[in-house]
Phi, psi and omega in degrees: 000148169246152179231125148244139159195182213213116170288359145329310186302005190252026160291347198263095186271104185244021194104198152247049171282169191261344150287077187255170159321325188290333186298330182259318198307280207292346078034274192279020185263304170311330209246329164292296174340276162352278176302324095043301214241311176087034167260000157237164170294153178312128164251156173268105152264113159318117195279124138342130151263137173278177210256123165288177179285269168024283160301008206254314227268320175285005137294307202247146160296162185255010130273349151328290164324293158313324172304312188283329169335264193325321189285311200266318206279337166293014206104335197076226180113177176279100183314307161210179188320353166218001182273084205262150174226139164259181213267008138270355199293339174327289166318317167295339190275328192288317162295358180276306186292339158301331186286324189296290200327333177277277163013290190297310178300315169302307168287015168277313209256024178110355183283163184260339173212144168215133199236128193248123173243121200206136159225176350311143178304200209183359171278039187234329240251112193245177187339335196203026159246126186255081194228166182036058189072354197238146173223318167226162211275104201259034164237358157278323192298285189304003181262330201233014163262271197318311172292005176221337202236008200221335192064021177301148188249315176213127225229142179233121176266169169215122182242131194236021154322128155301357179259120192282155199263068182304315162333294184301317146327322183287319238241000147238025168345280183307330194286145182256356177266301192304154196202109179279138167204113213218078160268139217218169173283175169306128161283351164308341174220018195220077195350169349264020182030061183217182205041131219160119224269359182242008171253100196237026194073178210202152208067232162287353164257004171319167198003050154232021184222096186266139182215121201225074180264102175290152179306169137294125208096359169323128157267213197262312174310339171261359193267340168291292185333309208256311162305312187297317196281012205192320193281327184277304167343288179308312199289341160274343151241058150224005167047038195293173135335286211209136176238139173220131166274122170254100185239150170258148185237007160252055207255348182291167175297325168276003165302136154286318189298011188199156175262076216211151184230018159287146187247184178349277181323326176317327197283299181296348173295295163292347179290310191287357169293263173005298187287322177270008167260293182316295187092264182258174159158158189254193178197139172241136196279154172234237196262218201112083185257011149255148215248314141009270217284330176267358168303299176299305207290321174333318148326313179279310171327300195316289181325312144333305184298317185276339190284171166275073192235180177228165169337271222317283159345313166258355162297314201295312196302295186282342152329314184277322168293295180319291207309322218268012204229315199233031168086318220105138178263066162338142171283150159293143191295330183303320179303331185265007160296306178302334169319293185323268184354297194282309169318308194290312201299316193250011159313304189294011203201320200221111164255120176285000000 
């Protein structure tokens, strides 16, 4: 396993905005600690190569691409209400998108997992749009980099942002190689009020853009729940190529930015879902605004990812933890409606 990542990235300077400097700081200040202590194995971190407009330009329009130039070399400011850039960030954002692409490329070239921890994050950020914090999609950068300079032909994400990434949804609507998977809180109560199990693409991409929108207050049993029935399946008839993770933390109980009922355990659970789906993949951290929780849970993903452990293995653990600690977890009957809701919508494409 790999780490890129660059202390650059804290050029894209914002304050006390909740996507701040502190969010990477305190992460890898936690994950060197760790290793340190020799509770993860030595990892290699990596330096970011940055993005050319080129590589910008098979995503992003190129205006766009000039609007945020021009907008951070005027000073910055707020692009819209909650999205701010300073008068690095153009540069920091082109390096953020280097980082998934250097990511990609290492496990292109034999890593078995590489985690690009970067900011500003990049699922919001759609062809010709700067939102939710993202000014370029940097996992869109990096799919059409592999896919154009690599020929990887089809690729399947799982994004567990509490925020559905609409950027990234928009921006493979169509595509019949890409294969979207994305659980989120309800857009019904949650920005960017997108993601809805009946947006499942269109064209040649009809039934590649899954969508797994939770009630609030979803706990981990149900996000197990509902991921086990659903992530291998897809992802074995759809046979990708290249796997990529988008993970978010602010999908836990302690984020201020979500109503969310996950704890700890969730992470590592999905990093060894993954790893045993997968094989290889890389992962892009997106958002997670309490710096606990990404000190720990980041620690804990990391780890799954370097041990040798199997799914099976750690569901036995927290199985034993759930009994002995919180009782047992109930599935919410919604979640398991919302399952059925999803079985029928993606009958014609996936059988769950």
């Amino acid at each position: 396993m790999s780490i890129v990542y660059s202390e650059d990235y804290r050029n894209h300077s914002t304050g006390n905005h909740p996507e701040n400097n502190s969010r990477i700081t305190h992460t890898m200040d936690a994950v060197q600690e760790q290793i340190k202590k020799g509770f993860i194995e030595e990892i290699p971190v990596l330096k970011p190569e940055t993005v050319s407009k080129q590589d910008l330009f098979r995503v992003h329009t190129e205006q766009h691409v000039e609007m945020v130039r021009s907008f951070c070399e005027g000073g910055g400011g707020y692009l819209d209400f909650d999205t701010f850039a300073s008068p690095e960030t153009y540069s920091t954002a082109k390096l953020a998108a280097g980082g998934a692409v250097t990511a990609s490329k290492l496990v292109l070239n034999g890593h078995d997992f590489s985690y690009s921890i970067a900011r500003p994050p990049g699922h919001h950020a759609t062809r010709d749009k700067a939102m939710g914090f993202c000014f370029f999609n940097n996992l869109a950068v990096a799919v059409e980099y592999l896919r154009k300079v690599h020929g990887v032909k089809k690729f399947f994400i799982v994004d567990f942002d509490v925020h559905y990434g609409n950027g990234t949804a928009e921006i493979f609507y169509n595509d019949p190689d890409v294969l979207y998977v994305s659980i989120h809180q309800d857009p019904n109560t949650i920005f960017p009020g997108k993601g809805f199990v009946e947006e499942t693409g269109d064209g040649g991409g009809e039934g590649c853009n899954l969508n797994i929108p939770m009630p609030p207050g979803s706990t981990t049993s149900d996000y197990t729940y509902i991921l086990e029935k659903i992530l291998e399946p897809a992802a074995t008839a759809f046979g990708a190529d290249f796997y990529f993770m988008d993970v978010g933390f602010d999908c836990h109980m302690e984020d201020p930015l979500s109503n969310m009922g996950i704890d700890d355990e969730f992470f590592p659970w999905i990093g060894a879902k993954m790893k045993d789906i997968s094989g290889s993949m890389v992962l892009i951290l997106e958002g997670g605004y309490n710096l606990e929780v990404l000190r720990r849970c980041n620690v804990k993903l990391i780890n799954v990812l370097t041990e040798e452990v199997s799914i099976e293995e750690l569901t036995d653990i927290r199985n034993m933890e759930s009994y002995l600690y919180r009782g047992g977890d109930d599935i919410n009957p919604k979640t398991e409606t919302l399952f059925k809701v999803i079985q029928d919508t993606f009958s014609p494409f996936f059988e769950f």
